[in-house]
mmJSON file of the N, C-alpha and C atoms, coordinates in Angstrom:
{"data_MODEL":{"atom_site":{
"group_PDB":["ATOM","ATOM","ATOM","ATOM","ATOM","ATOM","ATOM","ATOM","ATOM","ATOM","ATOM","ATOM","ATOM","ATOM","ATOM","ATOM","ATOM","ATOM","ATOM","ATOM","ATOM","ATOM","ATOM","ATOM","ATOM","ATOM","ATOM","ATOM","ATOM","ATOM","ATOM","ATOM","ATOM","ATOM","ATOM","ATOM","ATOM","ATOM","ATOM","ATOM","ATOM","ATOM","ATOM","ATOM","ATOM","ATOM","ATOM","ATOM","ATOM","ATOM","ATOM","ATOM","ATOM","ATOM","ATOM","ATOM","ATOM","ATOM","ATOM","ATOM","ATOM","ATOM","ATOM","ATOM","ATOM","ATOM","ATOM","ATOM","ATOM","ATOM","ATOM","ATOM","ATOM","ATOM","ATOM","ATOM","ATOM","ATOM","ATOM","ATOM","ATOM","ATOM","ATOM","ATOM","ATOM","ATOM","ATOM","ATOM","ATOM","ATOM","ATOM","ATOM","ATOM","ATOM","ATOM","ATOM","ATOM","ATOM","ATOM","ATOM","ATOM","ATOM","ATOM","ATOM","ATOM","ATOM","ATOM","ATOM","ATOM","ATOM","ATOM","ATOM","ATOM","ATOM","ATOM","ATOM","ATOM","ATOM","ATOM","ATOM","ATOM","ATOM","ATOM","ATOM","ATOM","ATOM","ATOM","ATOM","ATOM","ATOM","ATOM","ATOM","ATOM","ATOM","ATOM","ATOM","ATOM","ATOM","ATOM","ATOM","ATOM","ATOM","ATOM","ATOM","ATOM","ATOM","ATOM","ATOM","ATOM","ATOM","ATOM","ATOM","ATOM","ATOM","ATOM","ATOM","ATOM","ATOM","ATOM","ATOM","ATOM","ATOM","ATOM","ATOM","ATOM","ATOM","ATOM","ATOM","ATOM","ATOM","ATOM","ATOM","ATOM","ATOM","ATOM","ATOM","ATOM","ATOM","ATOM","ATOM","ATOM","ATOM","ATOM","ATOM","ATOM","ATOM","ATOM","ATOM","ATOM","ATOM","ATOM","ATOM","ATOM","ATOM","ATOM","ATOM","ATOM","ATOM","ATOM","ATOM","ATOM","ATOM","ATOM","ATOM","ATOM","ATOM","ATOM","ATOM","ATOM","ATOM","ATOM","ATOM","ATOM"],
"id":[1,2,3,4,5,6,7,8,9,10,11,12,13,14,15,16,17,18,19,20,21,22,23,24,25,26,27,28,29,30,31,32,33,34,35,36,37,38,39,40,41,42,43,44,45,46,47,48,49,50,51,52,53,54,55,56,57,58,59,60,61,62,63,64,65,66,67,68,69,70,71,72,73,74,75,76,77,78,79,80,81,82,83,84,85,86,87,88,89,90,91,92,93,94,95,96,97,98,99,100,101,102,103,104,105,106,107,108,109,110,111,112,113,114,115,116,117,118,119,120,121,122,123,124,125,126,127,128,129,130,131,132,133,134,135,136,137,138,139,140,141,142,143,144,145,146,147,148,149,150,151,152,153,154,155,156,157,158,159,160,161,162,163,164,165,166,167,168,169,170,171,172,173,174,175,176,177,178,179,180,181,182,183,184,185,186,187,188,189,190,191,192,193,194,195,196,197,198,199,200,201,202,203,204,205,206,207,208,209,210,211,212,213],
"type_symbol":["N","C","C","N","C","C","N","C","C","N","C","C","N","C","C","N","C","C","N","C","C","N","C","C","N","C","C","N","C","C","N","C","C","N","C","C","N","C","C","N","C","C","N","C","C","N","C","C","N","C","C","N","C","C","N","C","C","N","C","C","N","C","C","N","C","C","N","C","C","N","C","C","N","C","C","N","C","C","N","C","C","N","C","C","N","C","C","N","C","C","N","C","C","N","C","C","N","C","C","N","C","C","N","C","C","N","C","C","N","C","C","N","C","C","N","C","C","N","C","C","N","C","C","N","C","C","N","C","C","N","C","C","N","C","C","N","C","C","N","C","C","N","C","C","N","C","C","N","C","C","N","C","C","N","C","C","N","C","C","N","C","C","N","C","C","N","C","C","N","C","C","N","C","C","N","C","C","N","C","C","N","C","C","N","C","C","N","C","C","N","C","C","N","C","C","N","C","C","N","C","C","N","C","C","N","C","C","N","C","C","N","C","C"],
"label_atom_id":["N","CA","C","N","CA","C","N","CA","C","N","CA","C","N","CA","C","N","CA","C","N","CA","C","N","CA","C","N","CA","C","N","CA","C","N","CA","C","N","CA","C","N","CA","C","N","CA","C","N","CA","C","N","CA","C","N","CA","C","N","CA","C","N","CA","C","N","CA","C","N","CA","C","N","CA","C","N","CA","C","N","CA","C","N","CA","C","N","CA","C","N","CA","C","N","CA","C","N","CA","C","N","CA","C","N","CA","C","N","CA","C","N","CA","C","N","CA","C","N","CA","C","N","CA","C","N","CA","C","N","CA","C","N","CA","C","N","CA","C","N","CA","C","N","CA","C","N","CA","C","N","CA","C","N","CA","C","N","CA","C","N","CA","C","N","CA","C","N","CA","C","N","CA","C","N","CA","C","N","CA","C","N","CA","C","N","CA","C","N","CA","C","N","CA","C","N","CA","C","N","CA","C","N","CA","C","N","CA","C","N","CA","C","N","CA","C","N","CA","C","N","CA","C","N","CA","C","N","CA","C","N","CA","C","N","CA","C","N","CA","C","N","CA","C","N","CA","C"],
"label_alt_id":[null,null,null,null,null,null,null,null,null,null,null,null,null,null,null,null,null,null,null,null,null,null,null,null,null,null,null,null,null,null,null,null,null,null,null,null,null,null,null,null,null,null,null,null,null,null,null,null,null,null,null,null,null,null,null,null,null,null,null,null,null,null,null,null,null,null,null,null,null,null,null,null,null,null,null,null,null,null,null,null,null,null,null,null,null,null,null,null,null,null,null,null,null,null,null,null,null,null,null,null,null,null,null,null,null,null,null,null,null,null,null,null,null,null,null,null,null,null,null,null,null,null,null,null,null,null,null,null,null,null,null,null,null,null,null,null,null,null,null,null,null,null,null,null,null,null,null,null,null,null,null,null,null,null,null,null,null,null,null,null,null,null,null,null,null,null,null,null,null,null,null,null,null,null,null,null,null,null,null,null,null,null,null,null,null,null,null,null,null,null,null,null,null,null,null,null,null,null,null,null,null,null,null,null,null,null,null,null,null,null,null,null,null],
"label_comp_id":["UNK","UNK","UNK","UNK","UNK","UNK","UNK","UNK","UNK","UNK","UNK","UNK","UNK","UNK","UNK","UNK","UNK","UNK","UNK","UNK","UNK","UNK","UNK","UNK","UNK","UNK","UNK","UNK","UNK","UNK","UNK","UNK","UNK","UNK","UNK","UNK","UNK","UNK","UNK","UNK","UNK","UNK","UNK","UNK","UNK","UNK","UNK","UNK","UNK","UNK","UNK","UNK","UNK","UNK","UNK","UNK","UNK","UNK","UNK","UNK","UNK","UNK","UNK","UNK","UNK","UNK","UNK","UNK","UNK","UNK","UNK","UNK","UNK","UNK","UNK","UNK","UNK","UNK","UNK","UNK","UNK","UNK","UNK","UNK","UNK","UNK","UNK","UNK","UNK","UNK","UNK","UNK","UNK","UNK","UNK","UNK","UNK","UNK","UNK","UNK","UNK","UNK","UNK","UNK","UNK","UNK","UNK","UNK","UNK","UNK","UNK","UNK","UNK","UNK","UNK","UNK","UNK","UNK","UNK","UNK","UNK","UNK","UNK","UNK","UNK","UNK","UNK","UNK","UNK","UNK","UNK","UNK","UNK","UNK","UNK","UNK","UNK","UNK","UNK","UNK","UNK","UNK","UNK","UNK","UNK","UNK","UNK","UNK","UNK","UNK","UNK","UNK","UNK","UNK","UNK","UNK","UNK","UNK","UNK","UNK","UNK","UNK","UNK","UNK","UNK","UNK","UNK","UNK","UNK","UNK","UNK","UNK","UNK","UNK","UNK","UNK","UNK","UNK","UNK","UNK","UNK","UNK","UNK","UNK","UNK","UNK","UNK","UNK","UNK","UNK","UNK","UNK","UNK","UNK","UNK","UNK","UNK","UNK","UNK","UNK","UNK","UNK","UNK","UNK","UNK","UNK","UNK","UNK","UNK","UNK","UNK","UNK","UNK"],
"label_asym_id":["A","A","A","A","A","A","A","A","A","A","A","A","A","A","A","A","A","A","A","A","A","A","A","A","A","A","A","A","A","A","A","A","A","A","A","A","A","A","A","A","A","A","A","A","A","A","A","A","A","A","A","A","A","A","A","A","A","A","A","A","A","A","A","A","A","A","A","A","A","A","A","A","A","A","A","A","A","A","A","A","A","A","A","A","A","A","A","A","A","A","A","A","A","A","A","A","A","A","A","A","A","A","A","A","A","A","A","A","A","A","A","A","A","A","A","A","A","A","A","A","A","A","A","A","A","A","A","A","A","A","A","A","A","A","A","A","A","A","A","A","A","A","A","A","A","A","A","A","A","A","A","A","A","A","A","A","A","A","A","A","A","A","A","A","A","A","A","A","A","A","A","A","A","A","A","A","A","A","A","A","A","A","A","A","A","A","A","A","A","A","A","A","A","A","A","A","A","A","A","A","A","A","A","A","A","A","A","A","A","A","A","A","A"],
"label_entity_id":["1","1","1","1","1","1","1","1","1","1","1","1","1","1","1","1","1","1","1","1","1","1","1","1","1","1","1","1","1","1","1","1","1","1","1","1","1","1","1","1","1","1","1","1","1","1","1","1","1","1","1","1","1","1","1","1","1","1","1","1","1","1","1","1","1","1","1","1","1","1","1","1","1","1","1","1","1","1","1","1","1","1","1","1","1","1","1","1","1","1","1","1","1","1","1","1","1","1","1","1","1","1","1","1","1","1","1","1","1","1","1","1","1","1","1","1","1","1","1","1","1","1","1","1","1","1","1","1","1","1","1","1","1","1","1","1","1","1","1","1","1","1","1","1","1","1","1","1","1","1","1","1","1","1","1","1","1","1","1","1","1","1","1","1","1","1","1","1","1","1","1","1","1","1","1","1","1","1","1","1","1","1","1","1","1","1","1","1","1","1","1","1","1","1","1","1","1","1","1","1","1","1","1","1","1","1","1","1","1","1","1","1","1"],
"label_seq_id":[1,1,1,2,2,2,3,3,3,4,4,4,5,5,5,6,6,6,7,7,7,8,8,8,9,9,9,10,10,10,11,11,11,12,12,12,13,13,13,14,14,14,15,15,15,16,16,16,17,17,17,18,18,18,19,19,19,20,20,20,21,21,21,22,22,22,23,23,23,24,24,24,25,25,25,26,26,26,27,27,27,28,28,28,29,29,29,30,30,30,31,31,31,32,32,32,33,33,33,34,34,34,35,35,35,36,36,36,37,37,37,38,38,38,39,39,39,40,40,40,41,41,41,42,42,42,43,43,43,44,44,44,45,45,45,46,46,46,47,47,47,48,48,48,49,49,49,50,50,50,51,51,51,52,52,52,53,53,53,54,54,54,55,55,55,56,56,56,57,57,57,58,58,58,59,59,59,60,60,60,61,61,61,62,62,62,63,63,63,64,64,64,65,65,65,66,66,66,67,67,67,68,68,68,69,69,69,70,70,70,71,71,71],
"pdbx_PDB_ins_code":[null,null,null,null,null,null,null,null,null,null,null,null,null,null,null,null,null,null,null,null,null,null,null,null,null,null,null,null,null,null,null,null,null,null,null,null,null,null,null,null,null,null,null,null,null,null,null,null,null,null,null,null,null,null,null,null,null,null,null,null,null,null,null,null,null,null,null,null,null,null,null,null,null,null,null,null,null,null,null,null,null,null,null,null,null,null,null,null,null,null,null,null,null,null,null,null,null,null,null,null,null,null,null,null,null,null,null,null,null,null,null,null,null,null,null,null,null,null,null,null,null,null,null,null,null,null,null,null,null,null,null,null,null,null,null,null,null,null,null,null,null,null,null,null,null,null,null,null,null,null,null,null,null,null,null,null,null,null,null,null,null,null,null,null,null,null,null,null,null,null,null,null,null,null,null,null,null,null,null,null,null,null,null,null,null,null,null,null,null,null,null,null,null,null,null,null,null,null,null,null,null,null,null,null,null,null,null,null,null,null,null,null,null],
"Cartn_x":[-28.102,-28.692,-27.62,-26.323,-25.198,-24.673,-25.043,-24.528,-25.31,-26.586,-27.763,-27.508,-27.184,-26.793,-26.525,-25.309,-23.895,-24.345,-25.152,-25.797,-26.347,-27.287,-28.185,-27.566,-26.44,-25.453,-24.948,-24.442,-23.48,-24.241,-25.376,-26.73,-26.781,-27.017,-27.678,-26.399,-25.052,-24.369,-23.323,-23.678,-22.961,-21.551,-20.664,-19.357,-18.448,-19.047,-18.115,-17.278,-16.438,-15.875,-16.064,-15.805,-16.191,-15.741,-14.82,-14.353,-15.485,-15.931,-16.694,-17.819,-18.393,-19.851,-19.953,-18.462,-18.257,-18.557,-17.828,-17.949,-19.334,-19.855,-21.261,-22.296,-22.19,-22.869,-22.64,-21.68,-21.338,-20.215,-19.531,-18.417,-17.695,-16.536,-15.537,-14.405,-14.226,-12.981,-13.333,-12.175,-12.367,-12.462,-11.01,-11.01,-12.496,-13.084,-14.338,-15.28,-15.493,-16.45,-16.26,-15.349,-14.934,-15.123,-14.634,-14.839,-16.824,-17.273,-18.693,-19.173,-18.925,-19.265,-19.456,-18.395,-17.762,-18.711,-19.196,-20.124,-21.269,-21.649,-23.194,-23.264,-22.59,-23.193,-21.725,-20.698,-19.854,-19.176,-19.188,-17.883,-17.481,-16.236,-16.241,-16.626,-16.716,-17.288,-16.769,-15.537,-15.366,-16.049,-15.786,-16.546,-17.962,-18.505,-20.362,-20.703,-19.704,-19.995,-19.853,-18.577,-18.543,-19.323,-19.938,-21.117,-22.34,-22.791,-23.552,-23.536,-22.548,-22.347,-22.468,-21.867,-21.887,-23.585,-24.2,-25.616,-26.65,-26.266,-26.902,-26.403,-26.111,-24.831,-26.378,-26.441,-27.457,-26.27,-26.677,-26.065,-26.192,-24.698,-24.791,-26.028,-26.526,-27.721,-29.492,-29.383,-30.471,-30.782,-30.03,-30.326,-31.626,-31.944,-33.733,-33.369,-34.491,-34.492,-36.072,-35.913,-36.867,-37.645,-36.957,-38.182,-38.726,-39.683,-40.545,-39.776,-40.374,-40.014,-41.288,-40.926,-41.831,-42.703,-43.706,-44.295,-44.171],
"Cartn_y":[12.365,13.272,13.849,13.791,14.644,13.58,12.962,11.651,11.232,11.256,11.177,12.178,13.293,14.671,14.332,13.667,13.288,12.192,11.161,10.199,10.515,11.453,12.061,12.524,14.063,14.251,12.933,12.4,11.331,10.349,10.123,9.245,9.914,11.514,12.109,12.745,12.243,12.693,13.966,14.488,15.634,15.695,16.514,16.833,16.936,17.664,18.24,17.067,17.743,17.208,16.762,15.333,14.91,15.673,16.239,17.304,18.348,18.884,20.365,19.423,18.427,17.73,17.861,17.045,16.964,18.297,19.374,20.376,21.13,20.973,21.155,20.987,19.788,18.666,18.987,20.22,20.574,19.377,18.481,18.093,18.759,19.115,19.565,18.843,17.916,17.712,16.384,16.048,14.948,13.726,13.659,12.553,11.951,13.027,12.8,11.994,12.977,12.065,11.037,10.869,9.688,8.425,8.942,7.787,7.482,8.995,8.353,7.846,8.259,7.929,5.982,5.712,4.315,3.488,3.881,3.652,3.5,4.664,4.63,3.643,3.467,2.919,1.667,1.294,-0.02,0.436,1.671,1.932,3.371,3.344,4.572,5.339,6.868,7.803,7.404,6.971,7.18,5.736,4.902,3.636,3.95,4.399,4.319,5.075,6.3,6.746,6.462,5.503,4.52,3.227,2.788,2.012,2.176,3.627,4.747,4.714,5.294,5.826,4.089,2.805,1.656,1.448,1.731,1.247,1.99,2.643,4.123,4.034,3.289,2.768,1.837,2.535,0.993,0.673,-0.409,-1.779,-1.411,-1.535,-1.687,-1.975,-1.59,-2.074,-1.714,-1.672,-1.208,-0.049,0.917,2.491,3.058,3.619,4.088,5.57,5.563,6.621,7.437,8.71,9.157,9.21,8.214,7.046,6.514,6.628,4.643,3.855,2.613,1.418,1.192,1.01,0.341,-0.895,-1.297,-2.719,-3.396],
"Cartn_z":[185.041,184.072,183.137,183.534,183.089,181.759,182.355,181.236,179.81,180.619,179.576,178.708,179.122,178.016,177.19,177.378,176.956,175.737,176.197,175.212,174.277,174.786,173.396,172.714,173.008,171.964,171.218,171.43,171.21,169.554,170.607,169.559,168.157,168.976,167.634,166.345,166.675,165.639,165.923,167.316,167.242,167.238,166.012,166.072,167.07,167.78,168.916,169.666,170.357,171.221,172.507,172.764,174.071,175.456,174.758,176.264,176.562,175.265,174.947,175.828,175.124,175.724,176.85,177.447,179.201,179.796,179.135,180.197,180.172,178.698,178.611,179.398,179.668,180.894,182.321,182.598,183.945,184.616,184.056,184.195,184.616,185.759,186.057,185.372,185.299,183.624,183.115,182.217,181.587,182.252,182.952,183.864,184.736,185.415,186.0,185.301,183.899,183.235,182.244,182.242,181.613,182.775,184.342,185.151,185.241,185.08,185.741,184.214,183.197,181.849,181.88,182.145,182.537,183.171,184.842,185.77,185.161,184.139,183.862,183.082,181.828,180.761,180.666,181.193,180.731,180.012,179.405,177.847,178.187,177.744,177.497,176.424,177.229,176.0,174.806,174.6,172.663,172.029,173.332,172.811,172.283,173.305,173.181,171.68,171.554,170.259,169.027,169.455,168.122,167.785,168.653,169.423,168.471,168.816,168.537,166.75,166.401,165.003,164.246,164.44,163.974,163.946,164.689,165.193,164.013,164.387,163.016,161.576,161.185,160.076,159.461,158.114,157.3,156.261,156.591,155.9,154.192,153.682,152.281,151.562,150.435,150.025,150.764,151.864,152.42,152.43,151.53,151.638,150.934,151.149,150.979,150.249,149.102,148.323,148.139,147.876,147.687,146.428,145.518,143.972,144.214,143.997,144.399,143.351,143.359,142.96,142.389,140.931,140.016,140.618,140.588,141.074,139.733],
"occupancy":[1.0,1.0,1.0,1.0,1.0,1.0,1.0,1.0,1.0,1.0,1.0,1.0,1.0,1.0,1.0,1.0,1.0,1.0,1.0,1.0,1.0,1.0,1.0,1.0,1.0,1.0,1.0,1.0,1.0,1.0,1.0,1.0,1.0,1.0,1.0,1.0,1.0,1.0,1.0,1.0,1.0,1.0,1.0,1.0,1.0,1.0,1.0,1.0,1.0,1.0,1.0,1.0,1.0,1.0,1.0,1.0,1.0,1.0,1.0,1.0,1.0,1.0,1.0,1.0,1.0,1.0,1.0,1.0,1.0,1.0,1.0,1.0,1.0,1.0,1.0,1.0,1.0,1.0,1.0,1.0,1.0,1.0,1.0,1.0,1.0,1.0,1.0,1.0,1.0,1.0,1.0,1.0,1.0,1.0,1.0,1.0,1.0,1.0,1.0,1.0,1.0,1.0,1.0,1.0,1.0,1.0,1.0,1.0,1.0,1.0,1.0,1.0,1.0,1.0,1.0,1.0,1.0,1.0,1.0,1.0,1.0,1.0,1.0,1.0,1.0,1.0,1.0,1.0,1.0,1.0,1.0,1.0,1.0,1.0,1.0,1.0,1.0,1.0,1.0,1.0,1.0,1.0,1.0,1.0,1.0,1.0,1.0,1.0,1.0,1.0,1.0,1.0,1.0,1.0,1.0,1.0,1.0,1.0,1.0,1.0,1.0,1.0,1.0,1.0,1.0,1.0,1.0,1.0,1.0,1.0,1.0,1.0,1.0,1.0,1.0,1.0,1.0,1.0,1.0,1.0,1.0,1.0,1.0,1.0,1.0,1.0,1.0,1.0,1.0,1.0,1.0,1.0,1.0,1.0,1.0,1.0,1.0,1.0,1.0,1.0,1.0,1.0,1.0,1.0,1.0,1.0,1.0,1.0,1.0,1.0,1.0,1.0,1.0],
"B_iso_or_equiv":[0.0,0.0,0.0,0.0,0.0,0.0,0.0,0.0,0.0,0.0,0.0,0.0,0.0,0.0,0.0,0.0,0.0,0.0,0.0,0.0,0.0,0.0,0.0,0.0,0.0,0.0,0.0,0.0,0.0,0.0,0.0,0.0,0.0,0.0,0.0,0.0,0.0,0.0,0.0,0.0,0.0,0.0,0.0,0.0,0.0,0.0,0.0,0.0,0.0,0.0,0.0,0.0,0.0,0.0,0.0,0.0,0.0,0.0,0.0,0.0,0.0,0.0,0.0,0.0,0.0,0.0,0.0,0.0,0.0,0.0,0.0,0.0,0.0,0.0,0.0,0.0,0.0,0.0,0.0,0.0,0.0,0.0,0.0,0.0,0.0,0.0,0.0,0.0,0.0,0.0,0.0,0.0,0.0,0.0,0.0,0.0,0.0,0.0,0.0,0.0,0.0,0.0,0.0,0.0,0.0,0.0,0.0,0.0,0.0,0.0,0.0,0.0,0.0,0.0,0.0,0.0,0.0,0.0,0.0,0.0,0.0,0.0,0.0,0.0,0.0,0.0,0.0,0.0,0.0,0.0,0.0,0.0,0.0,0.0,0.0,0.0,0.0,0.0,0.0,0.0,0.0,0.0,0.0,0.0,0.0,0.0,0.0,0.0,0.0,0.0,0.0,0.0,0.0,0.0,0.0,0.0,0.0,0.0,0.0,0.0,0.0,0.0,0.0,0.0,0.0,0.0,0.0,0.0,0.0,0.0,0.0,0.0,0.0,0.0,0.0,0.0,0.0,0.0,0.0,0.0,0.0,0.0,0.0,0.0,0.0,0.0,0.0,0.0,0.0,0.0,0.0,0.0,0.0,0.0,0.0,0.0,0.0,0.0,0.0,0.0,0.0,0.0,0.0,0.0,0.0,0.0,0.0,0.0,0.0,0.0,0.0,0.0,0.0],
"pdbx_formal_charge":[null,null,null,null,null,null,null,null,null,null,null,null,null,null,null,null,null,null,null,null,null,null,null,null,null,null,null,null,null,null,null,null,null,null,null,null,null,null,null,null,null,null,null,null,null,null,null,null,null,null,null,null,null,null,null,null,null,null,null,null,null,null,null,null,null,null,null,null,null,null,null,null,null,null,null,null,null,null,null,null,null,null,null,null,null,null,null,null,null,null,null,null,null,null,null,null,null,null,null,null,null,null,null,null,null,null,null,null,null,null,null,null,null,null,null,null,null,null,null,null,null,null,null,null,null,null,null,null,null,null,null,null,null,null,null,null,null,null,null,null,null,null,null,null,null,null,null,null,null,null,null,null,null,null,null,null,null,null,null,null,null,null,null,null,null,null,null,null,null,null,null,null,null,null,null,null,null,null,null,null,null,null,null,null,null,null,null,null,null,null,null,null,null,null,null,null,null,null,null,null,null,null,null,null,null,null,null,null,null,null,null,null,null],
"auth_seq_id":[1,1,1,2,2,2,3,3,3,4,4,4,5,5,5,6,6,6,7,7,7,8,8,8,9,9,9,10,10,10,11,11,11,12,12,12,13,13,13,14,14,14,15,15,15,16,16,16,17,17,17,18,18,18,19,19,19,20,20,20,21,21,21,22,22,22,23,23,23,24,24,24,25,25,25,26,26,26,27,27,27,28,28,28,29,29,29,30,30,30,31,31,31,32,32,32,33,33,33,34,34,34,35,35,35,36,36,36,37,37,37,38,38,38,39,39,39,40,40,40,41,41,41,42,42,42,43,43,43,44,44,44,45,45,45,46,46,46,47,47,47,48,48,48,49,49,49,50,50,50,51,51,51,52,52,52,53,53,53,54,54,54,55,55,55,56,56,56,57,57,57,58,58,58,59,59,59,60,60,60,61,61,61,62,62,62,63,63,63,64,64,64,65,65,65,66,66,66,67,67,67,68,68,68,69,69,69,70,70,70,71,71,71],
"auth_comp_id":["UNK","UNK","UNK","UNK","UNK","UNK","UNK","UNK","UNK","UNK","UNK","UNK","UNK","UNK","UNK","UNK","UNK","UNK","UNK","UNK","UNK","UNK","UNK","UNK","UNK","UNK","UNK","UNK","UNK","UNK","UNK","UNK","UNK","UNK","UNK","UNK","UNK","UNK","UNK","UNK","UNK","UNK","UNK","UNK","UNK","UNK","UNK","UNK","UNK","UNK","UNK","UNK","UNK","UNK","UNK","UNK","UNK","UNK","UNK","UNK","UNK","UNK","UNK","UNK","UNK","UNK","UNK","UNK","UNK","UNK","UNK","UNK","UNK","UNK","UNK","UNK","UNK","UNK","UNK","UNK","UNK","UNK","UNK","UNK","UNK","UNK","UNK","UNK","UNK","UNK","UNK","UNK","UNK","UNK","UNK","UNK","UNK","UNK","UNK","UNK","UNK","UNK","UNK","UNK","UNK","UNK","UNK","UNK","UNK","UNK","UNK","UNK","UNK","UNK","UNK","UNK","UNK","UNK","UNK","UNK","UNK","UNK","UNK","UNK","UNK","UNK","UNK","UNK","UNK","UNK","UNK","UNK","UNK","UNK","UNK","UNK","UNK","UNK","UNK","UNK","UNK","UNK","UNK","UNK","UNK","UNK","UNK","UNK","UNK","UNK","UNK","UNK","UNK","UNK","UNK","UNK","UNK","UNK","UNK","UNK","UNK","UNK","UNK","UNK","UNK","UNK","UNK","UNK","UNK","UNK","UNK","UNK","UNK","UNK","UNK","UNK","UNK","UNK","UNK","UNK","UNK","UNK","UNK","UNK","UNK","UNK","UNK","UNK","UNK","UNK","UNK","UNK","UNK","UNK","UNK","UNK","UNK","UNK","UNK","UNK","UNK","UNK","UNK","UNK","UNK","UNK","UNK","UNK","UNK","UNK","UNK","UNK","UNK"],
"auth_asym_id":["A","A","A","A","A","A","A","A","A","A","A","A","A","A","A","A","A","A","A","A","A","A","A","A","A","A","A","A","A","A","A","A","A","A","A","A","A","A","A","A","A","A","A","A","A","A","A","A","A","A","A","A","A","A","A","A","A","A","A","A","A","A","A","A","A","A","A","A","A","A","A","A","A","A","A","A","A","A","A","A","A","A","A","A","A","A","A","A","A","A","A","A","A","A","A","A","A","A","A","A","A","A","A","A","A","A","A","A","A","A","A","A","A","A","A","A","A","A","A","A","A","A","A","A","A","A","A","A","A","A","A","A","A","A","A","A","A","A","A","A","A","A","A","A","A","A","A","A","A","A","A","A","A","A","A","A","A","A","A","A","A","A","A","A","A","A","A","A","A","A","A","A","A","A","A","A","A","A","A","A","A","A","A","A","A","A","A","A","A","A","A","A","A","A","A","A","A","A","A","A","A","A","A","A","A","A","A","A","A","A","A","A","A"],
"auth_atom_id":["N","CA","C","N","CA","C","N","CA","C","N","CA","C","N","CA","C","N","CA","C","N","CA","C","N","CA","C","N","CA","C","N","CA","C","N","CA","C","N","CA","C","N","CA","C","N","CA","C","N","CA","C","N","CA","C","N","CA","C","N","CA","C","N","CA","C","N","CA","C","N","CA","C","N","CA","C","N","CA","C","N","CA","C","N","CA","C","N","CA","C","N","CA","C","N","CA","C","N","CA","C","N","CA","C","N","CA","C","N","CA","C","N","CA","C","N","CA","C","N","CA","C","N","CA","C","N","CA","C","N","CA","C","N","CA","C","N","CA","C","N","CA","C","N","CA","C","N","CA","C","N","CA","C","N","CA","C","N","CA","C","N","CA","C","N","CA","C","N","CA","C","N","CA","C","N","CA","C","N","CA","C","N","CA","C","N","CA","C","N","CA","C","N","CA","C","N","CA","C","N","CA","C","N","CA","C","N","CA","C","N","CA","C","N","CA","C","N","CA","C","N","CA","C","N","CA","C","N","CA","C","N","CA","C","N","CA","C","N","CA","C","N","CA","C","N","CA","C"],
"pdbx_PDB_model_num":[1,1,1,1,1,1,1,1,1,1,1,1,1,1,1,1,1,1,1,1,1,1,1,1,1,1,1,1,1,1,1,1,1,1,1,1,1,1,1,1,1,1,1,1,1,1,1,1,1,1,1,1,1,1,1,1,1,1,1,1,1,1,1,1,1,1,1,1,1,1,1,1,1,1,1,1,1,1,1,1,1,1,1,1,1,1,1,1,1,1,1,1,1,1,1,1,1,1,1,1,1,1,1,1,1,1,1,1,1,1,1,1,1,1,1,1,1,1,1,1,1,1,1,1,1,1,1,1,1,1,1,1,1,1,1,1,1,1,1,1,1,1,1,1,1,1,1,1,1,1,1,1,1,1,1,1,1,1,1,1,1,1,1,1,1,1,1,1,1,1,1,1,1,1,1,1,1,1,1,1,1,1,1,1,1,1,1,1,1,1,1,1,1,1,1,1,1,1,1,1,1,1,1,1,1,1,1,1,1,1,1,1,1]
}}}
């Protein structure tokens, strides 16, 4: 559950710091959750967020505006 926290922050963009998150999450330190971080999901925290932020990333050209488009 501590982790999942950790994801959703992560997903949704938040600034903060992965330490702040960790201890947020009731982590007793970094080291810890970085190891169970690892266990849960295969990456580490800075990975998944860069993971995360690439994933959420639209592609040159595909950016959407609030004009319509002439037919």
């Amino acid at each position: 559950m501590r982790v999942a926290a950790v994801q959703e922050r992560l997903a949704s963009g938040d600034p903060a710091s992965l330490l702040t998150m960790a201890l947020d999450a009731g982590f007793a330190s970094k080291a810890s959750f970085n190891r169970i971080f690892r266990e849960h999901t295969g990456l580490s925290p800075s990975a998944w967020r860069t993971a995360q932020q690439t994933k959420n990333r639209t592609p040159p050209g595909l950016e959407t505006t609030d004009e319509e488009v002439p037919a």
